[in-house]
C-alpha positions, 0 to 999 in steps of 0.5 A: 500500500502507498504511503499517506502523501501518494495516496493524497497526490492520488486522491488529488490528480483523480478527482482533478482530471474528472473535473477537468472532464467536465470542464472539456464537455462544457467547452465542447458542448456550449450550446447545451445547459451546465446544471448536470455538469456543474452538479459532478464538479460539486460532487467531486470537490465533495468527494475530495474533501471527504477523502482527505478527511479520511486520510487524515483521520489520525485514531486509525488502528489499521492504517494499511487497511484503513488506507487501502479501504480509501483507495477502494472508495476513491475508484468506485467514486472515480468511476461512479463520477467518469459514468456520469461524465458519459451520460452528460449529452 
């Protein structure tokens, strides 16, 4: 399992090219309304700061478990927010 800063970068480059995702189908498709676009961004940002809270949670017994749980949660988060990205149109 990576350390807490790699796991932090991950949680980081993750979440921040989902947003910038967004950002591109909102470039790409000007003519269209930004309300479903706009409420991903928001549930990644969200998302990212529930995931530092966690990586940062210091009353951890498990750490090794306690940080690959997180990592689990970010993909399924991850790939949960790449869906709604695709189904924007």
């Amino acid at each position: 399992m990576a350390n807490k800063r790699d796991l932090k970068k991950d949680i980081n480059y993750v979440l921040g090219d989902i947003i910038e995702a967004v950002y591109v189908w909102e470039y790409s498709n000007t003519d269209k309304d930004t309300k479903k676009s706009e409420a991903v961004i928001d549930e990644a940002i969200s998302t990212f700061d529930e995931l530092i809270t966690k990586v940062n949670d210091r009353k951890v017994e498990d750490k090794k478990a306690h940080f690959k749980a997180i990592n689990k949660e970010l993909e399924d988060k991850g790939r949960a927010l790449i869906e709604k990205i695709n189904k924007l149109g």
